[in-house]
C-alpha positions as CSV (number, residue, x, y, z in Angstrom):
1,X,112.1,89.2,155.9
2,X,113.3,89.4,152.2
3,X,109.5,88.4,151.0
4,X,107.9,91.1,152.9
5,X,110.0,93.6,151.2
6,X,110.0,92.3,148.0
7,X,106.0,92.2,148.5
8,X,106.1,95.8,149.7
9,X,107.3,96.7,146.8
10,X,104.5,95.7,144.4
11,X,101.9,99.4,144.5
12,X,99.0,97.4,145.5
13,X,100.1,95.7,148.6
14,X,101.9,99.1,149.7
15,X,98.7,100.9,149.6
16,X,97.1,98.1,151.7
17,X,99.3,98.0,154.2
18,X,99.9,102.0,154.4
19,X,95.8,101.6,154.7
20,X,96.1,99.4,157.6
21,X,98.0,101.3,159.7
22,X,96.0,104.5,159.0
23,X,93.0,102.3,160.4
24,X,94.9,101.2,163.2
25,X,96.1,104.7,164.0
26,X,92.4,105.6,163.8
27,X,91.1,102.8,165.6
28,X,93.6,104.1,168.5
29,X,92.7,107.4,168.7
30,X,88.8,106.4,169.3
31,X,89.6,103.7,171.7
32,X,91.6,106.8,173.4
33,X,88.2,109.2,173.3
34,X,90.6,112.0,172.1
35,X,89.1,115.7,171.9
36,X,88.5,117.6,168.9
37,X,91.7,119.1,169.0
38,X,93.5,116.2,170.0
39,X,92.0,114.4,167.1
40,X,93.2,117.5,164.7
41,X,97.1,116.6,166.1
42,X,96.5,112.6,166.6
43,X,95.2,112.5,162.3
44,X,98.5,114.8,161.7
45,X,100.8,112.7,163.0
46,X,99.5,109.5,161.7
47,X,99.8,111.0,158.1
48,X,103.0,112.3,159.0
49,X,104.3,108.8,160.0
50,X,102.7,107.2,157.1
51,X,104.1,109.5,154.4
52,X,107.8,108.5,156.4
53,X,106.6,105.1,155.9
54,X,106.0,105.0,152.6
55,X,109.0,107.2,151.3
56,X,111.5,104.6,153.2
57,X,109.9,101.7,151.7
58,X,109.4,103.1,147.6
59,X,112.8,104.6,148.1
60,X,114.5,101.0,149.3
61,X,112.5,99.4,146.4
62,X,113.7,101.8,143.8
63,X,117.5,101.3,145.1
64,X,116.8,97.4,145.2
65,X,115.4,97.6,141.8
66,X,118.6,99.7,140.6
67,X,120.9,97.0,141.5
68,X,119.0,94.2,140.4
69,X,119.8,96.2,136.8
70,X,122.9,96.6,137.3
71,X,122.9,93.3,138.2
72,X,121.4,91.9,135.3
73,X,123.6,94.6,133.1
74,X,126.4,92.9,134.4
75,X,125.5,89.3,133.4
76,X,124.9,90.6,129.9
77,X,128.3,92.0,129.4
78,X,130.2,89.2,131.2
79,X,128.3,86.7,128.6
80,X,129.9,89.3,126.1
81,X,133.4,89.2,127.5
82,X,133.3,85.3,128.2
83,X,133.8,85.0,124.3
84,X,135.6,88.5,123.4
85,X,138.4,87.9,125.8
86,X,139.3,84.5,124.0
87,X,139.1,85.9,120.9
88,X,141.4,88.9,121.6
89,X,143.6,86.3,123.1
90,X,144.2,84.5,120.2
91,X,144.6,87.3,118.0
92,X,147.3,88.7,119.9
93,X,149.1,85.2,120.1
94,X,148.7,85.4,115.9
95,X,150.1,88.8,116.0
96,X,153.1,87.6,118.2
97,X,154.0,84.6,115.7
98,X,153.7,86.8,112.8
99,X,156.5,89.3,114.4
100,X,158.5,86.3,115.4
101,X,158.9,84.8,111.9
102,X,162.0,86.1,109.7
103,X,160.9,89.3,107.8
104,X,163.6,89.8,105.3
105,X,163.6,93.1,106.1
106,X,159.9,93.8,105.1
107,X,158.9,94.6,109.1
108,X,157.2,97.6,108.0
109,X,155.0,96.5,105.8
110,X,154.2,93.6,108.7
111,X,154.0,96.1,111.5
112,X,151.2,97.9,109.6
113,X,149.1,94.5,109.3
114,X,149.6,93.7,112.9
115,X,148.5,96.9,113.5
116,X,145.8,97.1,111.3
117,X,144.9,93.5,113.1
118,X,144.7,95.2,116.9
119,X,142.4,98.3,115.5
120,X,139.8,95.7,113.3
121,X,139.8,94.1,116.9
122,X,138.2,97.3,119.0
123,X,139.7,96.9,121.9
124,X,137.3,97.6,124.8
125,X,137.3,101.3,126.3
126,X,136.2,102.5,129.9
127,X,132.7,102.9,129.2
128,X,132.0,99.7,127.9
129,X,133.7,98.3,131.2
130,X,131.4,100.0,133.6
131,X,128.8,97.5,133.8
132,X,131.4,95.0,135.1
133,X,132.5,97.2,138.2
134,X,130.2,94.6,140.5
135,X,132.4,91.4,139.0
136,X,134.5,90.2,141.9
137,X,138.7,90.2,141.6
138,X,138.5,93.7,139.9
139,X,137.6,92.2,136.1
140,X,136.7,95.4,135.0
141,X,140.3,96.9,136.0
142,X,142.4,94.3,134.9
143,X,140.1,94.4,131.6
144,X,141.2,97.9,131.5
145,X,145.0,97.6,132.5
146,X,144.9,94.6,129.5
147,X,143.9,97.5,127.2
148,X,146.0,99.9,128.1
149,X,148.8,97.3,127.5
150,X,147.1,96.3,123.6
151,X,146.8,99.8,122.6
152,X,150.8,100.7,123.6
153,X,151.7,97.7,121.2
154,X,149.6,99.1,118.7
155,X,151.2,102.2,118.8
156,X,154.6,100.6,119.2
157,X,153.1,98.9,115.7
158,X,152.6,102.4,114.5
159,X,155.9,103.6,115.6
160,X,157.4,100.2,113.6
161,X,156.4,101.1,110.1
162,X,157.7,105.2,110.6
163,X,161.1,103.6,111.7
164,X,163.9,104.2,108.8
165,X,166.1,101.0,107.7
166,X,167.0,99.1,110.3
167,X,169.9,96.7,111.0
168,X,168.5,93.1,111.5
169,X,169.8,93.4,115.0
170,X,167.7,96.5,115.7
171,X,164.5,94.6,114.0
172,X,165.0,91.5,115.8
173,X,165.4,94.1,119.5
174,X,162.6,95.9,118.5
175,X,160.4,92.8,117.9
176,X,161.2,91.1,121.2
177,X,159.8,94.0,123.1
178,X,156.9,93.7,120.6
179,X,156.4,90.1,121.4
180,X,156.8,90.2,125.5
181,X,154.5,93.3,125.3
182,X,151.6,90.6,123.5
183,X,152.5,88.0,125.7
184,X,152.1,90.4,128.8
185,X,148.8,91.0,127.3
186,X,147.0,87.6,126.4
187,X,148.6,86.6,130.0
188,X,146.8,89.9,131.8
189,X,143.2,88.7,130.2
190,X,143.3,85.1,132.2
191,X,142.2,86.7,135.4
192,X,139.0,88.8,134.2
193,X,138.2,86.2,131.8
194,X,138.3,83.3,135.0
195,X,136.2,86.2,137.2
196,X,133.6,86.5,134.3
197,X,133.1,83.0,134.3
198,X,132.7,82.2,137.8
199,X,130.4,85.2,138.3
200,X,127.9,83.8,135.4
201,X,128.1,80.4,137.2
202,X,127.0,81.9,140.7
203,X,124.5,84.3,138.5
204,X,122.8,80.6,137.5
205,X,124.0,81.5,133.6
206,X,123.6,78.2,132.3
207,X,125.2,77.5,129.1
208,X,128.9,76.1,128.2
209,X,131.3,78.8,129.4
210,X,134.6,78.9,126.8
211,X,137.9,78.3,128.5
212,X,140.5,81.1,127.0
Protein backbone atom coordinates (compact mmCIF):
# COMPACT_ATOMS: atom_id res chain seq x y z
CA UNK A 1 0.00 0.00 0.00
CA UNK A 2 2.73 2.51 0.96
CA UNK A 3 4.35 1.97 -2.75
CA UNK A 4 1.28 2.86 -4.45
CA UNK A 5 1.10 6.06 -2.71
CA UNK A 6 4.44 6.94 -2.81
CA UNK A 7 4.11 6.16 -6.75
CA UNK A 8 1.09 8.32 -6.86
CA UNK A 9 2.84 10.94 -5.95
CA UNK A 10 5.36 11.17 -8.78
CA UNK A 11 3.16 13.80 -11.69
CA UNK A 12 3.61 11.33 -14.33
CA UNK A 13 2.02 8.27 -12.90
CA UNK A 14 -0.83 10.54 -11.39
CA UNK A 15 -1.84 11.71 -14.72
CA UNK A 16 -1.81 7.97 -15.96
CA UNK A 17 -3.80 6.66 -13.58
CA UNK A 18 -6.40 9.82 -13.40
CA UNK A 19 -6.32 8.85 -17.34
CA UNK A 20 -7.29 5.43 -16.71
CA UNK A 21 -10.17 5.98 -14.90
CA UNK A 22 -11.50 8.72 -17.21
CA UNK A 23 -11.27 5.79 -19.91
CA UNK A 24 -12.91 3.40 -17.81
CA UNK A 25 -15.66 5.87 -16.81
CA UNK A 26 -15.96 6.29 -20.66
CA UNK A 27 -15.70 2.89 -21.56
CA UNK A 28 -18.87 2.49 -19.09
CA UNK A 29 -20.96 4.89 -20.25
CA UNK A 30 -20.78 3.31 -23.96
CA UNK A 31 -21.15 -0.18 -22.84
CA UNK A 32 -24.33 1.52 -20.98
CA UNK A 33 -25.72 3.10 -24.57
CA UNK A 34 -26.46 6.33 -22.57
CA UNK A 35 -28.51 9.25 -24.38
CA UNK A 36 -27.17 12.52 -25.37
CA UNK A 37 -28.16 13.99 -22.31
CA UNK A 38 -27.30 11.27 -20.12
CA UNK A 39 -23.88 11.33 -21.60
CA UNK A 40 -23.75 15.36 -20.82
CA UNK A 41 -24.42 14.21 -16.83
CA UNK A 42 -22.39 10.68 -17.03
CA UNK A 43 -18.96 13.04 -18.54
CA UNK A 44 -19.80 15.59 -15.54
CA UNK A 45 -19.60 13.36 -12.97
CA UNK A 46 -16.64 11.41 -14.00
CA UNK A 47 -14.71 14.82 -14.09
CA UNK A 48 -16.26 15.67 -11.01
CA UNK A 49 -14.99 12.38 -9.26
CA UNK A 50 -11.59 12.66 -10.88
CA UNK A 51 -10.90 16.25 -9.86
CA UNK A 52 -11.95 14.69 -5.97
CA UNK A 53 -9.50 12.08 -6.90
CA UNK A 54 -6.73 13.92 -7.64
CA UNK A 55 -7.04 16.74 -4.91
CA UNK A 56 -7.07 13.80 -2.10
CA UNK A 57 -4.11 12.30 -3.54
CA UNK A 58 -1.71 15.76 -4.33
CA UNK A 59 -2.94 17.03 -1.12
CA UNK A 60 -1.78 13.61 0.98
CA UNK A 61 1.49 13.89 -1.01
CA UNK A 62 2.16 17.42 -0.18
CA UNK A 63 1.38 16.63 3.67
CA UNK A 64 3.58 13.38 3.40
CA UNK A 65 6.22 15.44 1.81
CA UNK A 66 5.87 18.15 4.71
CA UNK A 67 6.73 15.74 7.24
CA UNK A 68 9.33 13.97 5.61
CA UNK A 69 10.98 17.77 5.97
CA UNK A 70 10.33 18.08 9.06
CA UNK A 71 11.60 14.92 9.40
CA UNK A 72 14.73 15.38 7.90
CA UNK A 73 14.89 19.03 9.70
CA UNK A 74 14.86 17.26 12.72
CA UNK A 75 17.80 14.90 12.07
CA UNK A 76 19.84 17.87 11.21
CA UNK A 77 19.35 19.69 14.44
CA UNK A 78 19.57 16.55 16.67
CA UNK A 79 23.15 15.95 14.89
CA UNK A 80 23.61 19.69 16.07
CA UNK A 81 22.57 19.08 19.64
CA UNK A 82 24.25 15.61 19.99
CA UNK A 83 27.59 17.69 20.27
CA UNK A 84 26.23 21.21 21.69
CA UNK A 85 24.66 19.63 24.67
CA UNK A 86 28.03 18.05 25.76
CA UNK A 87 29.73 21.05 25.23
CA UNK A 88 27.38 23.20 27.35
CA UNK A 89 27.65 20.46 29.79
CA UNK A 90 31.08 20.88 30.39
CA UNK A 91 31.22 24.42 30.45
CA UNK A 92 28.79 24.74 33.13
CA UNK A 93 30.65 21.98 35.19
CA UNK A 94 33.97 24.57 34.59
CA UNK A 95 31.82 27.34 35.72
CA UNK A 96 30.78 25.45 38.90
CA UNK A 97 34.48 24.62 39.95
CA UNK A 98 35.57 28.03 39.23
CA UNK A 99 32.70 29.42 41.92
CA UNK A 100 33.68 26.59 44.19
CA UNK A 101 37.39 27.60 44.57
CA UNK A 102 38.40 30.22 47.42
CA UNK A 103 38.02 33.81 45.90
CA UNK A 104 39.65 35.92 48.40
CA UNK A 105 37.09 38.17 48.16
CA UNK A 106 37.46 38.88 44.33
CA UNK A 107 33.78 37.04 43.49
CA UNK A 108 32.95 39.86 41.46
CA UNK A 109 35.37 40.08 39.27
CA UNK A 110 34.76 35.95 38.89
CA UNK A 111 31.04 36.34 38.66
CA UNK A 112 31.54 38.62 35.61
CA UNK A 113 33.83 35.85 33.75
CA UNK A 114 31.37 33.04 34.57
CA UNK A 115 29.01 35.14 33.20
CA UNK A 116 30.73 36.39 30.34
CA UNK A 117 31.42 32.30 29.97
CA UNK A 118 27.31 31.39 29.73
CA UNK A 119 26.67 34.45 27.14
CA UNK A 120 29.99 33.38 24.63
CA UNK A 121 28.04 29.96 24.98
CA UNK A 122 24.50 31.09 23.20
CA UNK A 123 22.42 29.26 24.91
CA UNK A 124 19.68 27.87 22.60
CA UNK A 125 16.19 29.91 22.38
CA UNK A 126 12.63 28.55 21.37
CA UNK A 127 12.99 28.94 17.83
CA UNK A 128 16.01 27.10 17.31
CA UNK A 129 14.19 24.21 19.36
CA UNK A 130 11.17 23.94 17.06
CA UNK A 131 12.58 21.49 14.68
CA UNK A 132 13.02 19.02 17.52
CA UNK A 133 9.17 19.00 18.63
CA UNK A 134 8.86 15.41 16.67
CA UNK A 135 11.99 13.95 19.13
CA UNK A 136 10.40 11.48 21.43
CA UNK A 137 10.54 12.16 25.59
CA UNK A 138 9.84 15.92 24.98
CA UNK A 139 13.74 16.88 23.99
CA UNK A 140 12.73 19.96 22.78
CA UNK A 141 11.06 20.95 26.25
CA UNK A 142 13.44 19.79 28.52
CA UNK A 143 16.10 21.51 26.07
CA UNK A 144 14.00 24.50 26.80
CA UNK A 145 13.44 24.08 30.68
CA UNK A 146 17.57 23.47 30.70
CA UNK A 147 17.70 26.99 29.36
CA UNK A 148 15.55 28.69 31.27
CA UNK A 149 17.54 27.19 34.25
CA UNK A 150 21.23 28.54 32.47
CA UNK A 151 19.99 31.93 31.80
CA UNK A 152 18.57 32.47 35.67
CA UNK A 153 22.28 31.57 36.76
CA UNK A 154 23.51 33.90 34.41
CA UNK A 155 21.56 36.56 35.73
CA UNK A 156 22.21 35.41 39.21
CA UNK A 157 26.00 35.91 37.75
CA UNK A 158 24.94 39.39 36.86
CA UNK A 159 23.28 40.02 40.03
CA UNK A 160 26.90 38.72 41.74
CA UNK A 161 29.12 41.39 40.54
CA UNK A 162 26.33 44.50 41.49
CA UNK A 163 26.35 42.91 45.00
CA UNK A 164 28.24 45.44 47.62
CA UNK A 165 31.03 43.75 50.04
CA UNK A 166 30.09 40.77 51.20
CA UNK A 167 30.91 38.73 54.42
CA UNK A 168 32.67 35.46 53.36
CA UNK A 169 29.61 33.75 54.80
CA UNK A 170 27.26 35.53 52.44
CA UNK A 171 29.83 34.77 49.40
CA UNK A 172 30.22 31.19 50.20
CA UNK A 173 25.71 31.13 50.58
CA UNK A 174 25.48 32.88 47.59
CA UNK A 175 27.84 30.53 45.69
CA UNK A 176 26.16 27.29 46.80
CA UNK A 177 22.88 28.39 45.23
CA UNK A 178 25.17 29.30 42.22
CA UNK A 179 26.59 25.89 42.08
CA UNK A 180 23.28 23.56 42.76
CA UNK A 181 21.56 25.94 40.13
CA UNK A 182 24.70 24.54 37.42
CA UNK A 183 24.45 21.27 38.64
CA UNK A 184 20.53 21.29 38.23
CA UNK A 185 21.41 22.29 34.76
CA UNK A 186 24.21 19.88 33.27
CA UNK A 187 21.87 17.17 35.13
CA UNK A 188 18.50 18.56 33.13
CA UNK A 189 20.59 18.13 29.60
CA UNK A 190 21.10 14.09 30.12
CA UNK A 191 17.61 13.40 29.11
CA UNK A 192 17.31 15.42 25.65
CA UNK A 193 20.80 14.66 24.91
CA UNK A 194 20.00 10.47 25.54
CA UNK A 195 16.52 11.28 23.22
CA UNK A 196 18.70 12.98 20.48
CA UNK A 197 20.73 10.12 20.30
CA UNK A 198 18.46 7.32 20.16
CA UNK A 199 16.27 9.18 17.68
CA UNK A 200 19.42 9.58 15.16
CA UNK A 201 19.99 5.78 15.69
CA UNK A 202 16.33 4.74 14.72
CA UNK A 203 16.67 7.77 11.88
CA UNK A 204 19.71 5.17 10.45
CA UNK A 205 22.34 8.37 11.38
CA UNK A 206 25.34 6.46 11.16
CA UNK A 207 28.25 7.98 12.70
CA UNK A 208 29.78 7.79 16.46
CA UNK A 209 27.21 9.46 18.65
CA UNK A 210 29.16 11.42 21.73
CA UNK A 211 28.15 10.28 25.17
CA UNK A 212 27.71 13.71 27.41
Amino acid sequence: MKSVRKLLTKPAVLVASLGALLVAGLSIGVRSELSKSDWGTWVGSIGTVLTLVGTIILATAGERKRRQDELELAVIVAAEFILRIPNMQSRLMTIACDLERTRNGSYGEIYQECFTQIKVANVWDAASLKPLVIVPDHAAARLALAATRINHVAGLLYEGTNLEMLTIGEVRTYEELLVAHLNDAVSRLEEPADACRTFLREQGVGFDLPVG
